[in-house]
C-alpha positions in Angstrom: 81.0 -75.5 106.4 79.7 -73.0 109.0 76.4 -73.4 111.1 75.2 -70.2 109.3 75.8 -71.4 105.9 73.3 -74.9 107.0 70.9 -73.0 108.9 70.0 -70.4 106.6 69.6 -73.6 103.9 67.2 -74.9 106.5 65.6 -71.9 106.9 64.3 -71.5 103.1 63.3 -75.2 102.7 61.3 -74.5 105.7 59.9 -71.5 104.7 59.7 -73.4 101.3 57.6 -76.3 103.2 55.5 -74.3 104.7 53.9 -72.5 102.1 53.9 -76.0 100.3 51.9 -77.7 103.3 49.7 -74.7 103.8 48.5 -74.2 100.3 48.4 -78.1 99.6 47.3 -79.8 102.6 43.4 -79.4 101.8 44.1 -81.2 98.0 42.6 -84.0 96.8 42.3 -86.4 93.9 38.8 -87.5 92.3 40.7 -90.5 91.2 41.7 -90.8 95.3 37.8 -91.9 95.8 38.2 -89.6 98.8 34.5 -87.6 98.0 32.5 -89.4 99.9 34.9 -89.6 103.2 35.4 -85.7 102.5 31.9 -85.0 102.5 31.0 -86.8 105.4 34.1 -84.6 107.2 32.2 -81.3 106.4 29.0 -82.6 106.9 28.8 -84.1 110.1 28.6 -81.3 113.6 29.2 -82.2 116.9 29.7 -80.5 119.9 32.9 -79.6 121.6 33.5 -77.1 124.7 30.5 -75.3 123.5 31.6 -74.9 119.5 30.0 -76.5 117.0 32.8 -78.6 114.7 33.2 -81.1 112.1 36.1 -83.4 111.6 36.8 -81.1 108.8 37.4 -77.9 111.3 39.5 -80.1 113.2 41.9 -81.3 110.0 42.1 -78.4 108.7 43.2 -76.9 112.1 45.9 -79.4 112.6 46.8 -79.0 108.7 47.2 -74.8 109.4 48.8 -75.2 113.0 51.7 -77.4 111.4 52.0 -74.8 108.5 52.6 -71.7 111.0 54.7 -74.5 113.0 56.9 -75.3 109.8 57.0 -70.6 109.4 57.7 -70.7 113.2 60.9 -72.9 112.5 62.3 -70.8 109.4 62.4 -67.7 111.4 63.7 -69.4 114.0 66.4 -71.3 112.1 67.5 -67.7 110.3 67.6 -66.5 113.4 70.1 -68.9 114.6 72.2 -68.1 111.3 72.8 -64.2 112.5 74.2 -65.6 115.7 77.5 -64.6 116.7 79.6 -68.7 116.6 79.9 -67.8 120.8 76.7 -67.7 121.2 75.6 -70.6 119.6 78.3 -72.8 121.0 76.0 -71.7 124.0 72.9 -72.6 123.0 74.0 -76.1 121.9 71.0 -77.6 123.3 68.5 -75.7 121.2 69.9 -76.5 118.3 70.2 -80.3 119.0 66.6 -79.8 119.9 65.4 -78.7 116.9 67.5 -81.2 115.2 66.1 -84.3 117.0 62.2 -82.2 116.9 62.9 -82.1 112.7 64.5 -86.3 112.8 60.9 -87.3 114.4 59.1 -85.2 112.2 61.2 -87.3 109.3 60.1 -90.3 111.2 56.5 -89.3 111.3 56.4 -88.2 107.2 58.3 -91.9 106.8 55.6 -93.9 108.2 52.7 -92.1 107.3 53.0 -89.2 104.5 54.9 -89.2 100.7 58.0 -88.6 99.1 57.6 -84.8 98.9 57.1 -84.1 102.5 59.9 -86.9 103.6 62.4 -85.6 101.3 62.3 -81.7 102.6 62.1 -83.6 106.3 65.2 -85.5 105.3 67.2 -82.6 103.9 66.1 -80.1 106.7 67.2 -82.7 109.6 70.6 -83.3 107.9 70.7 -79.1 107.4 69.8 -78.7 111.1 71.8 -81.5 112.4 74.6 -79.9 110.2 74.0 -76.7 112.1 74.0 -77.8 115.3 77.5 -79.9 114.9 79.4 -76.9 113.7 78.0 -74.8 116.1 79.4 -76.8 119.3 82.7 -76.8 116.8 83.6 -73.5 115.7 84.2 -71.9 119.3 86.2 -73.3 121.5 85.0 -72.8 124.9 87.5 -71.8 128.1 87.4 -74.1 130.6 85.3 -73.4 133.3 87.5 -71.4 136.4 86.4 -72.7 139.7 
C-alpha cells in the first residue's frame, strides 16, 4: 500500500468527522436529564477579559475549535497524499506527528467520549500511522556524503 492511498483514506474520515462533530456536538437527549445542567450553562454570565460568557460560549467554542481542527487535518492529510514519495520520506517527522497527535486524541475519545468518535479516532490513527510507515519506506534515501 502507498502513503497516498492511506492518507487520502484519512483525509475523508476526517473531513467525514468533522462535519459529524460540528453538526452534533451541541445534541442532546431529554431522556439524558441533561436540561437542567444545559440551562444553567446558558444562563449563568460571568466576566472574562472584559466579555461577558457563559459556560455555554465556552463549550461551544471548544466544540467548534476541534471541528475546524478535525477540517485543519483533512486538508492537511490530502495534502500529504499529492506529495512526491521524496518528499515525504523527508518530512518523516510530520507525519509521525500527526500520527502520535491522532493516537492521543484516540486516547482521549477512549476514556472520556463513545463508540462513534473512538471508532473514526481508531481508524484515522491506523490510516495515519499507515501513512507515515510507507512514507519513510518507499524512498530510499542516499547516504549522507560528508
Amino acid at each position: 500500500m502507498k502513503a497516498s492511498i492511506s492518507y487520502r483514506i484519512a483525509a475523508v474520515l476526517l473531513l467525514l468527522f468533522a462535519v459529524g462533530h460540528t453538526l452534533g456536538f451541541r445534541q442532546s437527549d431529554p431522556t439524558w436529564g441533561a436540561d437542567a445542567l444545559l440551562g444553567s450553562m446558558r444562563s449563568i454570565h460571568f466576566d472574562v477579559q472584559g466579555f461577558s460568557r457563559t459556560y455555554w460560549d465556552l463549550f461551544e467554542a471548544a466544540g467548534f475549535s476541534v471541528g475546524v481542527f478535525y477540517l485543519f487535518a483533512a486538508i492537511l492529510a490530502w495534502q500529504l497524499a499529492g506529495l512526491p514519495a521524496a518528499t515525504l520520506a523527508f518530512m518523516r517527522g510530520t507525519a509521525w506527528a500527526f500520527a502520535l497527535c491522532f493516537a492521543a486524541i484516540t486516547v482521549v475519545s477512549w476514556k472520556y467520549l463513545f463508540m462513534l468518535p473512538i471508532a473514526f479516532s481508531i481508524v484515522i490513527t491506523l490510516c495515519l500511522t499507515a501513512a507515515a510507515w510507507f512514507s519513510a519506506k518507499q524512498v530510499s534515501m542516499p547516504p549522507l556524503r560528508q
